[in-house]
C-alpha positions in Angstrom: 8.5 7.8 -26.4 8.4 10.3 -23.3 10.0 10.4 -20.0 8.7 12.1 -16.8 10.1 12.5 -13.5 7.7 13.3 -10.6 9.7 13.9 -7.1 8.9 11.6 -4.7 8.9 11.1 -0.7 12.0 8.5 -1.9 13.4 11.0 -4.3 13.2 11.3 -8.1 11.1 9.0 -9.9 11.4 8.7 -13.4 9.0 6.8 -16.2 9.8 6.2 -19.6 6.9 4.8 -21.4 5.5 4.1 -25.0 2.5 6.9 -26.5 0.1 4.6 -24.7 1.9 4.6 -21.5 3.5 1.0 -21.4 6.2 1.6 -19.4 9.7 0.4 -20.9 12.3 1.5 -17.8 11.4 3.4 -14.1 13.6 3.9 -11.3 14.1 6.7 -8.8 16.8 9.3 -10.9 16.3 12.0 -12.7 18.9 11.0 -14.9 17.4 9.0 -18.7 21.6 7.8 -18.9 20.1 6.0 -15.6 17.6 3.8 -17.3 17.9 3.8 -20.6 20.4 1.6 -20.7 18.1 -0.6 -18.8 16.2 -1.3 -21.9 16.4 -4.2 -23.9 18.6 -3.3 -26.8 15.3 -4.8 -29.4 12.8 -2.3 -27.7 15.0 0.6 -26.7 13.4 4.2 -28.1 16.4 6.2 -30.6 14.6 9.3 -29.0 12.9 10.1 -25.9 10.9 13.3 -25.4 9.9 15.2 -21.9 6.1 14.7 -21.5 3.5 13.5 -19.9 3.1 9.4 -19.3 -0.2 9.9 -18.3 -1.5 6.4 -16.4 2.4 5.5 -15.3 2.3 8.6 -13.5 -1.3 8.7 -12.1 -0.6 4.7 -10.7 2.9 6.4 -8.7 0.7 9.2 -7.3 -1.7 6.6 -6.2 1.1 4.3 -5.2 2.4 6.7 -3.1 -0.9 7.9 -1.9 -1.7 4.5 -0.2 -3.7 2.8 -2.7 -0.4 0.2 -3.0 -1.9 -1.7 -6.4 -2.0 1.0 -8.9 0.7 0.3 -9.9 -0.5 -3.5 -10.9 -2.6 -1.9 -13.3 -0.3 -0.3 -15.4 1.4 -2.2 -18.1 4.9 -3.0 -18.7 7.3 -4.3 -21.7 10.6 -5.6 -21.0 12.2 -8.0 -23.0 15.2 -10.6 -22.6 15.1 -14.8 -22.3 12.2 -16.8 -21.5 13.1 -17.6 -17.7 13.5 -13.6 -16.9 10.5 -12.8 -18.7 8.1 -15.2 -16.6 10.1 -14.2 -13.8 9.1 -10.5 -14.1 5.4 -11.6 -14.6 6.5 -13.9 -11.3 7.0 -10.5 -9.5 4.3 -8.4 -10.7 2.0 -11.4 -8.4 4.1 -10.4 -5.2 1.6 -8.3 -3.4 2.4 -5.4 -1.6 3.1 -5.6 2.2 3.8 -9.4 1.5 7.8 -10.1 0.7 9.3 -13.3 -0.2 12.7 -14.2 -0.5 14.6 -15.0 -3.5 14.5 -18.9 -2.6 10.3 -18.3 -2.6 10.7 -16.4 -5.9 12.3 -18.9 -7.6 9.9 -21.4 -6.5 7.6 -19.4 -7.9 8.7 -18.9 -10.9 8.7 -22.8 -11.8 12.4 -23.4 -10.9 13.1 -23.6 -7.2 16.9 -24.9 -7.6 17.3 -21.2 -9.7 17.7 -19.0 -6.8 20.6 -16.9 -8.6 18.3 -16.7 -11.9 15.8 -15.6 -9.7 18.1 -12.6 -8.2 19.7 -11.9 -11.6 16.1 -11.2 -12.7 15.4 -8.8 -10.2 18.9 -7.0 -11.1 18.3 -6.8 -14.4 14.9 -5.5 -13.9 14.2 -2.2 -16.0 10.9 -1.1 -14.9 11.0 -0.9 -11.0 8.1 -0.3 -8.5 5.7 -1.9 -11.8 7.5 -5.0 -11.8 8.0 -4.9 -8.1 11.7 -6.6 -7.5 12.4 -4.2 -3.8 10.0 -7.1 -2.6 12.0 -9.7 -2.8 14.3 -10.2 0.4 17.1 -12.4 1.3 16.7 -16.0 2.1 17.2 -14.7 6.1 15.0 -11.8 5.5 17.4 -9.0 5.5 17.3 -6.4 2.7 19.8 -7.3 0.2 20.5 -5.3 -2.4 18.5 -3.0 -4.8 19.5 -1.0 -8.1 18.0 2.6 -6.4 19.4 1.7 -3.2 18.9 -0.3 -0.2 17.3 3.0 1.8 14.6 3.6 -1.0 14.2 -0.5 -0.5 13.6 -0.3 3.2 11.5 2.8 2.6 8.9 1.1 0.0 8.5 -2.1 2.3 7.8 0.4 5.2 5.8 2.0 3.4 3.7 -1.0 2.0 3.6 -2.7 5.1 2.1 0.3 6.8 -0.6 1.4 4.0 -0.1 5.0 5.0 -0.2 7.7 2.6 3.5 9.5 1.5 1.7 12.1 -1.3 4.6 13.1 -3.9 5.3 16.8 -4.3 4.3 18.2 -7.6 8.0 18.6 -9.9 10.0 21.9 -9.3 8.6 25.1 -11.2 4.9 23.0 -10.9 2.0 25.2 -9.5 
């Protein structure tokens, strides 16, 4: 496994993936104690190397560049009970620029009476920005809450709703 943080216009952003960059945690640190505990105990690496996650790290360039669905592209394991497994698949269909609340998500995800299921999934969500869970809003639209904080929330729906480009900064001691 490898781990690679690339600094972002929302701060830190780091990627842990598999060899053939299936991402297993992401979430704006710098800090692997951040997210690896994220990981479901059944997949969880013993060691995790610095390197390169080569696609993971191309689709957050890209995200951040403006072209909002690289990220879509890029797969994702996470693993835990049936319901919070479809629901993560649920999410990865939010598109960006178009929230819903957690009342819609659980709708979506085939139990509509579920709404807490639906906002424990986003919680226990280990891989964010690929299994997008900052777009899911409160049932009266405000913000909510969000692992990475709610200004890195409010600054990736800006950011998707506007389309503009916000190009990361190569990591410190890059050329």
């Amino acid at each position: 496994m490898s781990h690679q943080t690339l600094e972002t216009p929302d701060g830190p952003f780091t990627v842990v993936a598999e060899p053939d960059g299936t991402v297993l945690a992401s979430g704006w640190t710098a800090s692997l104690d951040d997210l690896l505990p994220l990981v479901h105990l059944g997949i969880r690496p013993s060691t995790v190397e610095p390197g390169e996650v080569g696609s993971a790290a191309e689709a957050v360039r890209a995200y951040y560049d403006g072209e909002l669905g690289a990220v879509d592209a890029v797969s994702v394991r996470q693993r835990s009970g049936e319901f919070l497994e479809h629901a993560w698949e649920v999410l990865r269909a939010v598109p960006a620029g178009g929230p819903i609340t957690y009342t819609e998500f659980a709708a979506k995800a085939g139990r509509p009476a579920a709404v807490r299921a639906a906002a424990s999934a986003c919680a226990r969500n280990a891989a964010a920005l690929f299994v997008p869970c900052h777009r899911v809003l409160r049932t009266d639209g405000t913000l909510g809450g969000f692992r990475w904080g709610v200004p890195v929330k409010c600054s990736l729906l800006t950011h998707e709703s506007s389309g503009t480009s916000r190009a990361i900064r190569p990591p410190s001691g890059s050329p």
